[in-house]
BAVEXSE-126748 format. One record per residue (C-alpha): chain; x, y, z. Coordinates in steps of 0.02 Angstrom, whole numbers, always signed. Each point is the difference from the previous one (the first is absolute). Layout:
BEGIN
['A',[X,Y,Z]]
...
// end
This chain:
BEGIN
['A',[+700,+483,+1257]]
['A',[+121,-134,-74]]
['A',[-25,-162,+30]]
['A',[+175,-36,+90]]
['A',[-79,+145,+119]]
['A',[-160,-101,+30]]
['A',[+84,-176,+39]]
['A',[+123,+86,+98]]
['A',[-162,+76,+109]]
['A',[-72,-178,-9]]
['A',[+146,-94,+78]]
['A',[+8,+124,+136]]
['A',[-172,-90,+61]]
['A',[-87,+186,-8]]
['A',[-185,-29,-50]]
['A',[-20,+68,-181]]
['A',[-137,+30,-145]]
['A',[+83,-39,-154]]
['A',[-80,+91,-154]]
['A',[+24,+77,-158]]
['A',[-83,-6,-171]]
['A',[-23,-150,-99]]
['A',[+176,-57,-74]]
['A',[+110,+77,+136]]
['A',[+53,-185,+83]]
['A',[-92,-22,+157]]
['A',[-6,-178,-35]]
['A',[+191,-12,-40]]
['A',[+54,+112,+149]]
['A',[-141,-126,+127]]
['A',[+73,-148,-78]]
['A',[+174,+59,+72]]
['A',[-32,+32,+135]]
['A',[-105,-206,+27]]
['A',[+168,-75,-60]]
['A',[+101,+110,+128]]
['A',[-110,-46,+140]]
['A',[-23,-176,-52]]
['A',[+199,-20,-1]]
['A',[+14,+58,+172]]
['A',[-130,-120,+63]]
['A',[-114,+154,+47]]
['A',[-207,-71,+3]]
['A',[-64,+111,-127]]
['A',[-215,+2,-82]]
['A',[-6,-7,-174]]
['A',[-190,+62,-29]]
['A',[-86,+108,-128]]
['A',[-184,+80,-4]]
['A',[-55,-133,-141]]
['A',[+48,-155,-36]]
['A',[+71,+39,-193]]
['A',[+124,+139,+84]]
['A',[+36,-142,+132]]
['A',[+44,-119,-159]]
['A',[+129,+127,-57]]
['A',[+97,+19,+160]]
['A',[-26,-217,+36]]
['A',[-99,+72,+155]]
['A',[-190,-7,+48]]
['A',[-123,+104,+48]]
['A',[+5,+102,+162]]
['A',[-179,-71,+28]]
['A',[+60,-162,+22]]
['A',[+135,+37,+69]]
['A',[-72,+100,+129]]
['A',[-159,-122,+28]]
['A',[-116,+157,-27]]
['A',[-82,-81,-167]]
['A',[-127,+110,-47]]
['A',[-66,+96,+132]]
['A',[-19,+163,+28]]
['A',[+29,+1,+200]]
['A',[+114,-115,+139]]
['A',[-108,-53,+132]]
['A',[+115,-60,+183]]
['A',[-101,-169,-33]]
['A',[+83,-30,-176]]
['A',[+170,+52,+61]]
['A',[-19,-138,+146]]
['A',[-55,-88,-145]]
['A',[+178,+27,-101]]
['A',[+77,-45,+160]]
['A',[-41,-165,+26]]
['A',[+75,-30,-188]]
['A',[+173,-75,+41]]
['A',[+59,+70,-178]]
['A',[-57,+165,+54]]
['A',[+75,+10,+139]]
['A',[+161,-67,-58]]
['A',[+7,+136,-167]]
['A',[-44,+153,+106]]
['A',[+108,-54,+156]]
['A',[+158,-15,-150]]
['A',[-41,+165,-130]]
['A',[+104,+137,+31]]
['A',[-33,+76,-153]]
['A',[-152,+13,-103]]
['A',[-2,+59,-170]]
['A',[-171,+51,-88]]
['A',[+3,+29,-197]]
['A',[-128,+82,-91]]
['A',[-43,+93,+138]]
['A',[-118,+125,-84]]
['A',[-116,-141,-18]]
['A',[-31,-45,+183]]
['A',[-136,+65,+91]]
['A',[+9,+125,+153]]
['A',[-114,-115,+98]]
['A',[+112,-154,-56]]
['A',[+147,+93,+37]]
['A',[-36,+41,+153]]
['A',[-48,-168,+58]]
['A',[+174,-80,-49]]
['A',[+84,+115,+115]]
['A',[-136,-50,+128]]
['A',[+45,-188,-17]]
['A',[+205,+40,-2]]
['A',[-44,+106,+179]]
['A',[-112,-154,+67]]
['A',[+122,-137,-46]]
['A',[+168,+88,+54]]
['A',[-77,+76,+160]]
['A',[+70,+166,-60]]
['A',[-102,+157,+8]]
['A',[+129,+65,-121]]
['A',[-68,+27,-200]]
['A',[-2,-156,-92]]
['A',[+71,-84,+176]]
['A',[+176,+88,-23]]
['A',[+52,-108,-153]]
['A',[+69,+106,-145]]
['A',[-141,+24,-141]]
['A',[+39,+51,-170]]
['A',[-152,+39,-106]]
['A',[+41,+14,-190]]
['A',[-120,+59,-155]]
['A',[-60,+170,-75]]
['A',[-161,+89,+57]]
['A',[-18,+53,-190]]
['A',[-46,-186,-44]]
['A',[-174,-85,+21]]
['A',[-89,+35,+171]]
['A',[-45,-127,+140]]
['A',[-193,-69,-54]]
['A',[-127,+61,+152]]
['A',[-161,+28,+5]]
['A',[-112,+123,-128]]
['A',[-27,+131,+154]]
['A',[+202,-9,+38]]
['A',[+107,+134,-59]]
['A',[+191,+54,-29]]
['A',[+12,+21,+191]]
['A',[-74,-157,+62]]
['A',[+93,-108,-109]]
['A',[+175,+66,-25]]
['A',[+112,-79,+137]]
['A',[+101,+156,+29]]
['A',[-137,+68,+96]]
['A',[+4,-130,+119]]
['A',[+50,+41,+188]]
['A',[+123,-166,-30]]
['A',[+111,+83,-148]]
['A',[-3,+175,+111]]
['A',[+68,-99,+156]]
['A',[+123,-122,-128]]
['A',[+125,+173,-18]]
['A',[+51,-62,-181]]
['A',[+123,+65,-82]]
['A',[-67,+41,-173]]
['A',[+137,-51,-150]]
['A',[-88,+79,-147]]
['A',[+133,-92,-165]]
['A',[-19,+111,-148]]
['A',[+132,-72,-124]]
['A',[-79,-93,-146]]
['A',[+37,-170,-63]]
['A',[-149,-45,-63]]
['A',[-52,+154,-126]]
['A',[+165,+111,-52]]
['A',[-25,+186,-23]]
['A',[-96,-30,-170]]
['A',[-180,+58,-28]]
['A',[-86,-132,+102]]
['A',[+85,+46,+154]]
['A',[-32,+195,-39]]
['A',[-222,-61,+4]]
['A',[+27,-102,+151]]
['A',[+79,+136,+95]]
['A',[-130,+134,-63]]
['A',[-143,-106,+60]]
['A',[+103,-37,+171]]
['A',[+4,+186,+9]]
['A',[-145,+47,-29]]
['A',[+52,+124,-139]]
['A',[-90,-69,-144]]
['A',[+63,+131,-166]]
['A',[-76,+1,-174]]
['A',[+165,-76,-59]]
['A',[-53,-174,+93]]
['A',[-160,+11,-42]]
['A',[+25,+25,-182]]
['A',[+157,-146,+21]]
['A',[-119,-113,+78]]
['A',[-162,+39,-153]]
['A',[+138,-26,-145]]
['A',[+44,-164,+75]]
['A',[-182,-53,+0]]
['A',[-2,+63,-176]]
['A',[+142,-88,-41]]
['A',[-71,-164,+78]]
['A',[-155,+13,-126]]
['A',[+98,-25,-140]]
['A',[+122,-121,+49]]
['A',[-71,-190,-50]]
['A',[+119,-119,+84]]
['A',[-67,-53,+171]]
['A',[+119,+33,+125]]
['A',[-13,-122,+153]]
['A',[-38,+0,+171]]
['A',[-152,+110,-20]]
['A',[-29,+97,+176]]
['A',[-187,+42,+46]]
['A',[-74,+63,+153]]
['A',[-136,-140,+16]]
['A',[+7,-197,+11]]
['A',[-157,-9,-120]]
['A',[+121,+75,-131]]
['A',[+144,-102,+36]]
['A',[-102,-152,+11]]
['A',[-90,+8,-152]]
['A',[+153,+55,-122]]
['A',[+98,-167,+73]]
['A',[-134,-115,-19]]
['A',[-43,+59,-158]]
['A',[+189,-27,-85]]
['A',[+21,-150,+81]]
['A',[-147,-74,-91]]
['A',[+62,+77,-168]]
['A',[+139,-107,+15]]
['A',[-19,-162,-112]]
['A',[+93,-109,+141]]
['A',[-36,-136,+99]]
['A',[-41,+58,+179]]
['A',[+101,-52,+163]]
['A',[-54,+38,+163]]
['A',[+93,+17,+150]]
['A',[-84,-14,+190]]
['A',[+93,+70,+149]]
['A',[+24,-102,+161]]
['A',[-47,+103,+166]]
['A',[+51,-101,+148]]
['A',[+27,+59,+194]]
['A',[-117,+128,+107]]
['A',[-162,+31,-90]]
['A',[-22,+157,+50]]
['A',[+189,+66,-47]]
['A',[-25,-111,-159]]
['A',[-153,+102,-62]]
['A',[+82,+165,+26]]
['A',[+157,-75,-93]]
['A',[-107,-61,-154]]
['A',[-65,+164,-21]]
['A',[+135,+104,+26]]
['A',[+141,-106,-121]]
['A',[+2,+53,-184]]
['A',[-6,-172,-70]]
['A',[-198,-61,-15]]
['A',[-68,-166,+64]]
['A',[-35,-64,-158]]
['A',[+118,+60,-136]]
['A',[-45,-34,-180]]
['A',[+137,+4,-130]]
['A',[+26,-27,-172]]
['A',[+131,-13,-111]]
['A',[+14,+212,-69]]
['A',[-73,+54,+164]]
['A',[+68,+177,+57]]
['A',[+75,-28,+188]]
['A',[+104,+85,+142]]
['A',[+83,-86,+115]]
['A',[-62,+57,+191]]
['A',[+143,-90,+100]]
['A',[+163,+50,+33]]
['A',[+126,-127,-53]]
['A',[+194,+59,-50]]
['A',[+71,-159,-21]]
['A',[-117,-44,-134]]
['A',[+0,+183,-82]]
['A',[-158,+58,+45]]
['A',[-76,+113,+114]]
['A',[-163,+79,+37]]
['A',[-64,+103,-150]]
['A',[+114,-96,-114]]
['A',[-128,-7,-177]]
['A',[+2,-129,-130]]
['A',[-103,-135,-95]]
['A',[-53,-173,+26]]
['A',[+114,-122,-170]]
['A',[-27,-164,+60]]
['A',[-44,-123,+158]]
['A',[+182,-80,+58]]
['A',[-14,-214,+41]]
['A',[-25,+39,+182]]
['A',[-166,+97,-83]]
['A',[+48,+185,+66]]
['A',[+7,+145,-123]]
['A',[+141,+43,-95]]
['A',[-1,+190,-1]]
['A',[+115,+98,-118]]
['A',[+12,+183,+74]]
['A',[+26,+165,-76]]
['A',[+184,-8,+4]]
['A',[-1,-178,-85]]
['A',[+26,-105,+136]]
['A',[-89,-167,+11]]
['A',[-51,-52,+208]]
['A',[-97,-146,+36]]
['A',[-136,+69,+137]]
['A',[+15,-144,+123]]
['A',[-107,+9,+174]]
['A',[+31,+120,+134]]
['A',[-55,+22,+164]]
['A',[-60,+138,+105]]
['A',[+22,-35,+179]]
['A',[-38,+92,+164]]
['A',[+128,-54,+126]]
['A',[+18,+37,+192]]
['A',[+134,+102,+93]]
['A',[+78,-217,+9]]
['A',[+2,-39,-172]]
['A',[-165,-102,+8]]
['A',[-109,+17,-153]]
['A',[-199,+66,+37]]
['A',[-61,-5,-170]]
['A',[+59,-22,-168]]
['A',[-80,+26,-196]]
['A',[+85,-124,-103]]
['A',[-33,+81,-208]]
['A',[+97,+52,-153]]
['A',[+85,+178,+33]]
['A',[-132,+49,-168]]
['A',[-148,+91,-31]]
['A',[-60,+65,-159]]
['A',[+76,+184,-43]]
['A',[-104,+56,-167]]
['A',[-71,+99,+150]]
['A',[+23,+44,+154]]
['A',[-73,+136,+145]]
['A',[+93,+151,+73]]
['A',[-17,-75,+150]]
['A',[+77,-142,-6]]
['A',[+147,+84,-137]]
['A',[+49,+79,+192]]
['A',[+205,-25,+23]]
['A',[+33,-62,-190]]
['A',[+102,+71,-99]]
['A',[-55,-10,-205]]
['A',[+98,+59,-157]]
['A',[-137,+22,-76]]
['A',[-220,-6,+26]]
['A',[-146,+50,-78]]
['A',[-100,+107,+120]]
['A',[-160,+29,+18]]
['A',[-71,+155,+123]]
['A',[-157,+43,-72]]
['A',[-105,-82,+175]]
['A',[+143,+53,+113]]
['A',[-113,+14,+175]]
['A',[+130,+25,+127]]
['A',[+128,+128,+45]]
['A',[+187,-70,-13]]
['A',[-65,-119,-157]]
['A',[+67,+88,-144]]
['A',[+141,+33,+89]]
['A',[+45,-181,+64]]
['A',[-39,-41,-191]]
['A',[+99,+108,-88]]
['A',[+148,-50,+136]]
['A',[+31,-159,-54]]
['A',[+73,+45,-177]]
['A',[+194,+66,-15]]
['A',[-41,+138,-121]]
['A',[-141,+40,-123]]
['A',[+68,-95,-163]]
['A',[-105,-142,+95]]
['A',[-139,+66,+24]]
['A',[-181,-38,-89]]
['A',[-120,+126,+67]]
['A',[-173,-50,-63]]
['A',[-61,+156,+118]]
['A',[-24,+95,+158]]
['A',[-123,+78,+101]]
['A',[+0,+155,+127]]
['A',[+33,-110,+139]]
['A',[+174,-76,-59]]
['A',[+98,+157,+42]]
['A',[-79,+19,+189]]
['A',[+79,-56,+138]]
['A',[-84,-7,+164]]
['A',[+45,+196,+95]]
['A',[+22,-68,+184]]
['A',[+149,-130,-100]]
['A',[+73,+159,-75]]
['A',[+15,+104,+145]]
['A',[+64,-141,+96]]
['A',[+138,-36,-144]]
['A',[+58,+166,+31]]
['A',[+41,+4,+161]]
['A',[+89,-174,+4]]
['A',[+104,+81,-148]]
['A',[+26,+148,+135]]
['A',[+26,-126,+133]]
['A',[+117,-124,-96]]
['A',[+109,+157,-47]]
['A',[+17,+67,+185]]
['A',[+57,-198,+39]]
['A',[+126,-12,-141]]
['A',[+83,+171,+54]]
['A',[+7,-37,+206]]
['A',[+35,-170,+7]]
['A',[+175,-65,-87]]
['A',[+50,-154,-62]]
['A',[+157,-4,+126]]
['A',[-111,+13,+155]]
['A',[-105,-100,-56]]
['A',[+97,-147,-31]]
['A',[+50,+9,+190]]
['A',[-149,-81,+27]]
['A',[-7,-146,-114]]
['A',[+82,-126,+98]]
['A',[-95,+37,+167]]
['A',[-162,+7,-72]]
['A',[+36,-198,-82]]
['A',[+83,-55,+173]]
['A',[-171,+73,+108]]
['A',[-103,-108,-121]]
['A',[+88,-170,+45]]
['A',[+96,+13,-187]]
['A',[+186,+1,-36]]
['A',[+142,+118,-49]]
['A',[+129,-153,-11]]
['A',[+54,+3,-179]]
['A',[+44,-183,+8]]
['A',[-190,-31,+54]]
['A',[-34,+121,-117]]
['A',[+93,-98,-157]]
['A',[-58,-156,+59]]
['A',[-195,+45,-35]]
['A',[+47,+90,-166]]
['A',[+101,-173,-68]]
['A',[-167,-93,+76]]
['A',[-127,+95,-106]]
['A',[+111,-10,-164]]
['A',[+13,-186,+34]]
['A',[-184,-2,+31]]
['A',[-63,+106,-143]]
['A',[+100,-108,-135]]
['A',[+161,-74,-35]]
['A',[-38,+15,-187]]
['A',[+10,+191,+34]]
['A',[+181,+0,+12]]
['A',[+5,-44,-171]]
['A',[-86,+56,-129]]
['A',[-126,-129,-58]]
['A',[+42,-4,-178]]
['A',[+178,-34,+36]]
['A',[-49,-161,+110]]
['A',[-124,-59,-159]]
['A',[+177,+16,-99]]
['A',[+89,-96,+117]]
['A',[-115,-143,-24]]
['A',[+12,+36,-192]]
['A',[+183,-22,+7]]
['A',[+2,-164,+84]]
['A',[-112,-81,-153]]
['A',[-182,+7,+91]]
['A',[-147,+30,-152]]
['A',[-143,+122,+25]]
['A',[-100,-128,+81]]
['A',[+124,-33,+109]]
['A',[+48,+171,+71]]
['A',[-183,+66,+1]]
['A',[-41,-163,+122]]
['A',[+168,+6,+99]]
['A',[-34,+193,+36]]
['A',[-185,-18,+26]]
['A',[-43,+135,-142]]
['A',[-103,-35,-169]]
['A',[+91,-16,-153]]
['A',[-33,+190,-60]]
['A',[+78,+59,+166]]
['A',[+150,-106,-53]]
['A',[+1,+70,-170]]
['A',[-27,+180,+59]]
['A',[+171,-30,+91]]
['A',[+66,-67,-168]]
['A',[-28,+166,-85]]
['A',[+111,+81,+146]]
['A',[+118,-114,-25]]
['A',[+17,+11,-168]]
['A',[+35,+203,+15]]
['A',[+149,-30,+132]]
['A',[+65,-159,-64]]
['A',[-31,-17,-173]]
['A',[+115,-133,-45]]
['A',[-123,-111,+113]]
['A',[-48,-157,-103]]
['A',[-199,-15,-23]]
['A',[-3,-112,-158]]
['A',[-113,-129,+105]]
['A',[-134,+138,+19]]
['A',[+5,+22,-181]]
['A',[-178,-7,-109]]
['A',[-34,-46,-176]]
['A',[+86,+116,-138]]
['A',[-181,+42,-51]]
['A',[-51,+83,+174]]
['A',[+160,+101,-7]]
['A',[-43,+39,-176]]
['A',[-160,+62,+51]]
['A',[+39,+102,+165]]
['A',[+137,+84,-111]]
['A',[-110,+43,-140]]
['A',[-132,+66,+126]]
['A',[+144,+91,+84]]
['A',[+76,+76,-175]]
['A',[-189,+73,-16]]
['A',[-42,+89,+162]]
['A',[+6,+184,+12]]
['A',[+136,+56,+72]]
['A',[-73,+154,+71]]
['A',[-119,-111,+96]]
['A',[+41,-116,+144]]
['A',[-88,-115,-96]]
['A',[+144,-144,+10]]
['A',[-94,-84,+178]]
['A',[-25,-195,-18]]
['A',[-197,+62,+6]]
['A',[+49,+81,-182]]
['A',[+108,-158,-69]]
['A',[-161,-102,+59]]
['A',[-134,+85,-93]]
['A',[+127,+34,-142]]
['A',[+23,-181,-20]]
['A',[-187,-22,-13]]
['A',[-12,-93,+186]]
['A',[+104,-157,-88]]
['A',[+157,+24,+104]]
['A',[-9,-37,+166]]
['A',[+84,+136,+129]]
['A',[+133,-142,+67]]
['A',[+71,-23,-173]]
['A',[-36,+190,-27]]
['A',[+144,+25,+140]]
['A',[+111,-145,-60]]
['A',[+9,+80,-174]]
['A',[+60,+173,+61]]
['A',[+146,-71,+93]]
['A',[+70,-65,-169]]
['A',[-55,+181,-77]]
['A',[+106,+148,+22]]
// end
């Protein structure tokens, strides 16, 4: 099914399982379908299963959402419980559409209990209490955690008596975006199908074979266990020669919702950086070019004392604070985690590499212990030019049978949907299904939320930043100056200067200029580089310059360098 098929089922308020393999847009098409609803003023719950798939969709978790926590069964004395909770009452008097992401990872029992509280609070015997639910996520990835005696059956949430009674219609998306049709995508569909030939096998060995041979470390490193993950990142970091900064995050709000937050976010509660330290960014954050996944490495500490982190495409960000909040239906903030959107990416688990997106990983699947693992792993890269494999095991090319089966009929399922229903009778119902759920179909309404969420989200997005920094330029202001009149640090500024300079290259930077002798230098250490070798990074021009040049005047010497 296409995507335009899918949103087109959404907005007709049917109840729906979005799936599809890793790289197919779930995400995208969910996202869509939030900004629709939100735009017609139609209450709509953002959640996920865990709290890092809740980060990527600026939701939380269904959990807390819900108020089921952690248990493993409602009692009617913890809904009365809820009840009295004017917040709760308020949310789940309001929602009139619930989204769940990551689905796959939710328990049966926990499933089944959030359709117990959305019957209980909307007096509705109906599933879920009538609302529309849209669950989203691929069976194929990592199972729910339950107990050692548990299997397939009593964890997978499709065999709950709530998702029978739901009636969801299944859009199964099979067009890739994230893996083309190149030899990567060719594994990942052998070991979806369960059709593993001596071709992938033997593709799969070479590339281990290869990966013996090959000395440069490739980073993030992806391993099964924390234990590994732990110990390579504390181990680099205290290779690194250095001084140490540390970095403690701020929980403040509902203890309990705090704890679960803490644990769940990417970014630790201490962070220790250094100057060289391999990091990824764990935030999303467009407006100051980063978003979760986004690699790169630790140059210097700015005057506000955040790091200055220069990123695999070359761009210099200044990781300034964020905060992770947990908000009510009202607006009104539960808890927050207040940290740098950092943590240290030498290494990092399969778990956690869940929803990213690399160019390229080392991967390590000698200890895989769990069906889906190799699988979510080898997911994540775009083709296998990325990929490290330091090994494998038997277990990396399983995937759990009951998933499999299941798989297959929502691909049988999705296809019988796609074929009866059409996108012209469907769209009859997009306007009644907003007006039953207190939302609007006046376009003028409409507009007037769109033009309030631009204005809110920024007015420097209307033009693009480095144009603003020239404006500035143009009127006479200094480095100093612009960097403290736009609130960046003076290599943000000079990162704009270099843009500048491309589109405008008449601009005038002679106040930026640095002694002859630094230009000398960068140019001779420029004249000398390989050019078969991207070796031409302001990390090369560092070291080539023995550590003597410092990276600002680095900068200011290649805009007088052509």
């Amino acid at each position: 099914m296409t995507q335009e098929k899918a949103l087109a089922i959404l907005k007709s308020g049917r109840n729906v399982f979005l799936t599809g393999s890793a790289g197919t847009g779930k995400t995208y098409v969910l996202n869509q379908y939030i900004k629709y609803l939100q735009e017609r003023r139609v209450p709509v719950a953002i959640t996920a299963s865990t709290g890092i798939a809740a980060t990527h969709m600026n939701g939380m978790t269904i959990h807390a959402w819900s108020g089921i926590g952690v248990r493993d069964h409602m009692t009617l004395r913890h809904l009365q419980t809820l009840k009295t909770k004017k917040y709760m009452q308020n949310k789940m008097d309001e929602v009139a559409v619930l989204i769940i992401d990551e689905i796959s990872m939710l328990h049966l029992k926990q499933f089944s209990m959030v359709d117990e509280v959305l019957q209980y609070f909307k007096g509705n015997n109906l599933p879920f209490g009538g609302i529309q639910v849209v669950f989203s996520g691929d069976f194929y990835q990592l199972p729910p955690i339950g107990e050692h005696h548990e299997t397939s059956k009593d964890k997978f949430c499709f065999m709950s008596n709530s998702w029978v009674r739901a009636n969801l219609h299944v859009c199964y998306l099979t067009k890739q975006f994230r893996q083309t049709e190149n030899e990567l995508n060719f594994v990942l569909n052998e070991i979806r199908n369960g059709e593993m030939s001596q071709s992938v096998v033997q593709l799969l060995e070479e590339k281990v074979q290869e990966s013996m041979y090959e000395d440069e470390e490739i980073f993030p490193q992806l391993y099964t266990h924390n234990a590994d993950v732990d110990r390579i990142n504390e181990f680099k970091i205290k290779e690194l020669d250095s001084k140490p900064k540390k970095f403690k995050g701020k929980a403040s709000g509902n203890k309990v919702l705090c704890e679960t937050m803490v644990k769940s976010i990417l970014a630790p509660e201490l962070l220790e950086l250094k100057i060289g330290a391999e990091v990824m960014f764990v935030r999303n954050n467009w407006e100051e070019g980063y978003f979760n996944g986004t690699l790169g490495t630790v140059r210097e500490f700015s005057e506000n004392g955040f790091p200055l982190v220069e990123t695999r495409d070359g761009d210099w960000i200044e990781a300034k604070s964020e905060t992770w909040k947990v908000d009510d239906e009202q607006g009104k903030t539960l808890a927050s985690f207040t940290q740098i959107p950092l943590r240290l990416a030498w290494a990092i688990t399969v778990h956690k590499s869940q929803g990213m997106t690399l160019d390229a990983a080392t991967i390590d699947l000698r200890k895989t212990f769990e069906k889906g693992q190799g699988y979510v792993a080898l997911s994540r890269l775009r083709d296998m030019k990325g990929l490290r494999l330091k090994g494998v095991n038997p277990m990396v090319m399983q995937l759990d049978e009951l998933a499999r089966k299941a798989d297959k009929r929502f691909m049988e399922l999705s296809q019988e949907i796609d074929f009866n229903l059409h996108t012209s009778d469907l769209e009859k119902d997009f306007d009644s299904f907003v007006v039953r759920n207190g939302g609007t179909i006046d376009k003028r309404e409409i507009k007037k939320v769109k033009e309030k969420k631009k204005l809110k989200a920024s007015n420097k997005s209307k033009v693009p930043t480095h144009l603003i920094t020239k404006e500035l330029l143009d009127e006479g202001m200094n480095l100093k100056e612009i960097a403290e009149e736009r609130g960046y640090v003076e290599s943000t500024i000079l990162g704009h200067f270099f843009k500048i300079k491309q589109e405008f290259p008449e601009t005038d930077f002679s106040a930026l200029k640095p002694e002859d002798e630094v230009i000398k230098r960068v140019q001779e250490a420029l004249d000398k580089s390989d050019e078969d070798k991207e070796n031409t990074s302001l990390k090369y021009l560092y070291e080539a310059n023995n550590a003597e040049i410092t990276y600002d005047k680095i900068r200011r010497a290649l805009l007088f360098i052509k």
